[in-house]
N, C-alpha and C positions, 0 to 999 in steps of 0.2 A: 433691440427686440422688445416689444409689446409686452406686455403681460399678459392678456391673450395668447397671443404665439409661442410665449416659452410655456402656460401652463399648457399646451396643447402637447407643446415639444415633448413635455416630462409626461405625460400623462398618458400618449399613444404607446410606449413601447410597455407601459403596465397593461393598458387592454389587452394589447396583443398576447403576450405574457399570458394574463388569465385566460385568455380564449383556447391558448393552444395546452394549458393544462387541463383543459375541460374536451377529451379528443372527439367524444360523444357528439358536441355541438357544431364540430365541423366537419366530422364523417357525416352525422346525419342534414346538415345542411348542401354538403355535395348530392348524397343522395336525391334530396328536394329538388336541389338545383338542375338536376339531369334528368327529373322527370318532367319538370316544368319548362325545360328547356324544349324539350321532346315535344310536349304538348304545343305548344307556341308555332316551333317550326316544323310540325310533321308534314306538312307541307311539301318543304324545302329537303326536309332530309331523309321522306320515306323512299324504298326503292319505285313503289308503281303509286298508282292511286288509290284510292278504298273501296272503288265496285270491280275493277280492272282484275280478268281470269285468268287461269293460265296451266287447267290442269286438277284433279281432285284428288286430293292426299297425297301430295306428292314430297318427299324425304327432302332434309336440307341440301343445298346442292348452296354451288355458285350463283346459282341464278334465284335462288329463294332462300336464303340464311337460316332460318327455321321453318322450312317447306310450307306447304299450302294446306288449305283446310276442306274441308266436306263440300263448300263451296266456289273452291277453285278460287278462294281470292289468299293472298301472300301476308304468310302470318305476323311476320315484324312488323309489315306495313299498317294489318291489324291493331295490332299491340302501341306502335307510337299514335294512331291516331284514336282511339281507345283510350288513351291516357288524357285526353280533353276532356271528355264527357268523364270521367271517373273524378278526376278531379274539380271539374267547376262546379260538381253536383255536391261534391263533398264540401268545399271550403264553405258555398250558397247553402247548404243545411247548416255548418258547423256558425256563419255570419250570423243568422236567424237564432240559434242555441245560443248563441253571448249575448245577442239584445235581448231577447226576452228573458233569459234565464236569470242575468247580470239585474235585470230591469226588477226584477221578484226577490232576489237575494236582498238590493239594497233596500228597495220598500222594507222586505221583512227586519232586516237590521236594523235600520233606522229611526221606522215606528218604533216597533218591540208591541207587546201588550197583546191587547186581542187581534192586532195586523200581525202584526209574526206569527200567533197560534195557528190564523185564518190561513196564511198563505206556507206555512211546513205543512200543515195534516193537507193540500192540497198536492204538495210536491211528494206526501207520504201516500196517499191515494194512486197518483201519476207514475210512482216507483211501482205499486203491486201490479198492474199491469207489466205485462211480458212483451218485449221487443218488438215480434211477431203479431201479439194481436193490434197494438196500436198500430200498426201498419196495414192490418186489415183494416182495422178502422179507419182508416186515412182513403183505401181504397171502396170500402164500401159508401164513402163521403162523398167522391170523388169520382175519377176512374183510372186505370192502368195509365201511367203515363209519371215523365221524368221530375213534374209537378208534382205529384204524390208521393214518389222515392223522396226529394228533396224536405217537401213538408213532416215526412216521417221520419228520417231522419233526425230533422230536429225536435222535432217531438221527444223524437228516445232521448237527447243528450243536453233539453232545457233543466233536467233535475239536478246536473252533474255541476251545473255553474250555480245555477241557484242554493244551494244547500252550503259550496265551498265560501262564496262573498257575502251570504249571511253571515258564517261563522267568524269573518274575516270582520264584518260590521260591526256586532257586536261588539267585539275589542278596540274595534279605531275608532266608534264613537263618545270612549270612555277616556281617549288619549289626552293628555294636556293641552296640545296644540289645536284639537278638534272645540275642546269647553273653553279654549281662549276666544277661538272665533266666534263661538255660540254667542259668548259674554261681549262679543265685540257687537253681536246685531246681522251675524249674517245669515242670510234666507238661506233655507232647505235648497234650492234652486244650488246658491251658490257652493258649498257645501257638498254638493251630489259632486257639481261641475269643477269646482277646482280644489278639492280636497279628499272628499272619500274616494272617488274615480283614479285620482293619481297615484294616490296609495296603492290602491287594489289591481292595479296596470299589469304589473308582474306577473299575479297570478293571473288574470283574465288571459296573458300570453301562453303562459305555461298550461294552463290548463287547454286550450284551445290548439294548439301545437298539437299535446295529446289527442286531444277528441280528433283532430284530423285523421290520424292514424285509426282507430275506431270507426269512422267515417268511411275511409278507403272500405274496409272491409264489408261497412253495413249497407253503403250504396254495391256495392259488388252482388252481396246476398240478395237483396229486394232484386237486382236486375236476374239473378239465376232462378228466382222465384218467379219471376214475368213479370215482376210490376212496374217494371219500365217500359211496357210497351211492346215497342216493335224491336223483336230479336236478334231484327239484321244491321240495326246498329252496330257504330265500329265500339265496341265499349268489352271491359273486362269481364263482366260476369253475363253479358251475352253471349261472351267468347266460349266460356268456361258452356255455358248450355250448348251449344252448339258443337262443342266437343266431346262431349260426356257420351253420343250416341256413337261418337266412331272409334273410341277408346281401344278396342280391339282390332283396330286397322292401324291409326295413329296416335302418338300420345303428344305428339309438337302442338299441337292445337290449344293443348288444355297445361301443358308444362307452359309454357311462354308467356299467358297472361295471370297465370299461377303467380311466377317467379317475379309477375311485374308490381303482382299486387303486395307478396310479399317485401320487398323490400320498397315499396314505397312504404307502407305500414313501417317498416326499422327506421327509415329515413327521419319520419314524423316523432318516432318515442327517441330516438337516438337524442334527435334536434330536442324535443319537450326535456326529455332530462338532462338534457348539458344547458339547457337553459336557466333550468330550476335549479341546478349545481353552482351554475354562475352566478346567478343571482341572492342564492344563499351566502357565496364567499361573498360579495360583493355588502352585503349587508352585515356580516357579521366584522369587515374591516370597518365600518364606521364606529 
């Protein structure tokens, strides 16, 4: 046997070990996984298709699992193909949120001096604003549409990375192995690319894990707002507007993409802090 292959041998049933003490990180990554799966094949596994009618307000039965909506169209079938647009707007806002936010954290740590001052009192500026109005501002910019929900989005959640991998910079540019490399002659390039970047990996996951969960929710709200546009959209928080007028007739309308939205949001912090759990034992055995 290799050395390779045996440290593989010794080394897989400790992951496994840590993964399954940590239950958070693989309840919440089933959750992920069954919505993302959803999403991929709604396709394949919705019962009708997403304009296909069949009736208005109609009770769960056999034939509609969680009845029909104000529009005669089949709410699961809603709900699974709903979970596409909820999610790719979300993960496309939260992708945007790590590069630039990631991209300002390390600037700020790295310079330090009048760059660090310049780019916190901007990110302290960026914080007083309120959720909502940069959103309108996005749409006053702009106009209603899934481009606007996605750029606000990240707009609201570029502070949250930037402010965490500054503070993270600070400390790893003071490290030994960081003023070895300096003293060795290597460029700021390299440095970003194969040393502060690697370090600060963990958090960038962890933290991004989280914001997806936040994400869920905040592309949900901007769409119950209208700022996604067109309402009849198969998506969560169109669903939820579309439902809120006939609440007194049905509630399957507005419980089902509720409940979808809700536990993907658990899916995302479950997964984020069995991540962060794991990676804290994982560094405190070295």
């Amino acid at each position: 046997m290799s050395a390779a292959t045996y440290e593989l041998a010794t080394t897989a049933p400790s992951i496994r070990r840590r993964l399954f003490q940590v239950p958070g990180l693989w309840i919440g990554g089933g959750l992920i996984f069954t919505f993302v799966f959803c999403a991929i094949f709604a396709g394949l596994i919705a019962p009708y298709g997403p304009d296909e009618r069949d009736g208005k307000n109609q009770p769960p039965s056999g034939a509609h699992w969680l009845g029909t909506d104000t529009n005669e169209k089949d709410v699961l079938t809603r709900v699974l193909y709903g979970s596409r647009l909820s999610l790719i707007a979300s993960v496309t806002s939260i992708s945007c949120a790590v590069v630039v936010g990631v991209g300002l954290g390390m600037l700020a740590g790295y310079r330090g001096g009048r760059t660090d001052m310049l780019v916190m009192r901007l990110i302290d500026i960026w914080l007083s604003f309120p959720s909502l109005l940069i959103a309108f501002l996005v749409i006053a910019a702009m106009r209603p549409g899934w481009t606007a929900v996605i750029l606000a989005v990240a707009l609201i959640n570029v502070p949250v990375f930037a402010r965490q991998i500054r503070a993270e910079m600070l400390s790893l540019k003071h490290a030994a192995y960081v003023e070895a490399a300096i003293a060795a002659g290597a460029s700021p390039l390299y440095l970003v690319a194969f040393v502060f970047l690697p370090a600060v990996s963990g958090t960038i996951w962890v933290l991004a894990t989280l914001g997806l969960g936040h994400a869920i929710l905040e592309v949900a709200g901007l769409s119950f707002l209208g700022i996604a546009g067109d309402p009849s959209n198969a998506e969560w928080g169109s669903m939820l507007v579309e439902a809120k007028g006939e609440l007194h007739v049905t509630v399957w309308p507005a419980i089902a993409p509720g409940i979808a939205i809700s536990l993907t949001i658990l899916g995302f912090n479950l997964f984020g802090d069995g991540l962060r759990e794991l990676l804290s034992r994982r560094s405190r055995s070295f």
